[in-house]
C-alpha positions as CSV (number, residue, x, y, z in Angstrom):
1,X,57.1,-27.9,30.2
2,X,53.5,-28.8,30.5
3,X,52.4,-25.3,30.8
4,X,53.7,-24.9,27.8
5,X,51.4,-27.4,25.7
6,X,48.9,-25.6,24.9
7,X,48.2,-26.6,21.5
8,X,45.9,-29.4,20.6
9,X,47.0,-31.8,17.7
10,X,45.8,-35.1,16.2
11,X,47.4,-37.8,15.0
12,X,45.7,-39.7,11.7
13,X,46.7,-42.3,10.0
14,X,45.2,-43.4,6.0
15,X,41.9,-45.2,6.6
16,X,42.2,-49.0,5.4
17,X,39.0,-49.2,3.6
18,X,37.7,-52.2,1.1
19,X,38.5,-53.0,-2.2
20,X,39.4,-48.6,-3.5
21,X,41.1,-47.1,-1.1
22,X,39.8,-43.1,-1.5
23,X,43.3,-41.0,-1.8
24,X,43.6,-38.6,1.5
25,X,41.2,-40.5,3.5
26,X,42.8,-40.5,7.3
27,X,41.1,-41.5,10.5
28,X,41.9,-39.6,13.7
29,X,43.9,-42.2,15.9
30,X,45.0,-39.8,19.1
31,X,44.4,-36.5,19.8
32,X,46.6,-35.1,23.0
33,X,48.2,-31.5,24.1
34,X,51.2,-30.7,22.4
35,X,53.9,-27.4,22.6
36,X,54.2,-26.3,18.6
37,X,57.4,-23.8,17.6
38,X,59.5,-23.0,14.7
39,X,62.4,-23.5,13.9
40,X,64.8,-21.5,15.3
41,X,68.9,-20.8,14.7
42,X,71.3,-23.5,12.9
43,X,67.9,-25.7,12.9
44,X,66.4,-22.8,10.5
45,X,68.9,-22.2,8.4
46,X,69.9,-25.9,7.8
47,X,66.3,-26.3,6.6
48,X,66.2,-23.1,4.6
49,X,68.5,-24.6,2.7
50,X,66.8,-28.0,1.9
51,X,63.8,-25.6,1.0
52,X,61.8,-27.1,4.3
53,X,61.0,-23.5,6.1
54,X,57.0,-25.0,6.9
55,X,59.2,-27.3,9.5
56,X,57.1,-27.2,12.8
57,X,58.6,-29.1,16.5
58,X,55.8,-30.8,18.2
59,X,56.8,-31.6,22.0
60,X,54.4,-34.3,23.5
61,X,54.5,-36.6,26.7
62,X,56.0,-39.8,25.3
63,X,52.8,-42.4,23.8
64,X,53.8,-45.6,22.1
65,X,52.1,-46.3,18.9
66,X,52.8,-43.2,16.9
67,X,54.6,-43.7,13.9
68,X,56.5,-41.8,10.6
69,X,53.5,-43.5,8.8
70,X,50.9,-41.1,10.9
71,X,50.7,-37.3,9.4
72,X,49.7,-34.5,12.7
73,X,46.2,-32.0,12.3
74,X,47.5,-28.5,13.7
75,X,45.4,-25.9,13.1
76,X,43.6,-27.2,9.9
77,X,46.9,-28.1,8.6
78,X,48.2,-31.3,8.0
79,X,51.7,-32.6,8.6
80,X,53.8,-35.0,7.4
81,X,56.1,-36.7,10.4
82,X,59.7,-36.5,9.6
83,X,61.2,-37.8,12.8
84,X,60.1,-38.9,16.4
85,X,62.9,-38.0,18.8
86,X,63.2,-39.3,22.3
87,X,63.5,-36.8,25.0
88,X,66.4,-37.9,26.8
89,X,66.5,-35.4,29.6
90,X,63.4,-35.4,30.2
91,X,62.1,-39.4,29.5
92,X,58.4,-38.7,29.5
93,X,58.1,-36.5,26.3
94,X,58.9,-37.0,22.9
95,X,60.1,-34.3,20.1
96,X,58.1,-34.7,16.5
97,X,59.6,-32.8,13.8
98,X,56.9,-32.4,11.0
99,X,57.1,-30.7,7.6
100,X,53.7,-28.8,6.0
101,X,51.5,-30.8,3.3
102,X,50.0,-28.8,0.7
């Protein structure tokens, strides 16, 4: 498993500035390793149909503090978290599921 994390990816949250808040400003709060892979299967075609094809499963070694209100930097692309699934057969990782952002 950790040879496969070979991907680096950062997790950002929306800066909390002063009185204007500047729409799409994030701050990078933890960058770490990470195995990235498409959907594959009944996980494809379930999203295919909910028009969500830009889905992406991030596989990191479990860290508290990241949250659906984070979005993930991959590759100069930004994702929006959709769920944060505990590994339970293997307790130290953690499975993001993370659609594209335009």
């Amino acid at each position: 498993m950790l040879n496969d994390m070979r991907y680096r990816i950062k997790f950002q949250k929306k800066k909390e500035g002063g009185r204007l808040p500047v729409e799409g400003d994030y701050e990078t709060v933890v960058e770490c390793w990470a195995k990235a892979e498409g959907l594959k299967g009944r996980e494809y075609y379930a999203a295919a149909a909910v028009k969500k094809e830009e889905t992406v499963k991030f596989t990191i070694r479990h860290r508290e503090g990241i949250g659906k209100h984070m979005r993930i930097l991959f590759q100069n692309q930004s994702y929006e978290i959709e769920s944060i699934i505990p590994n339970y057969s293997r307790k130290n990782f953690t499975t993001i599921r993370a659609k594209a952002v335009e």
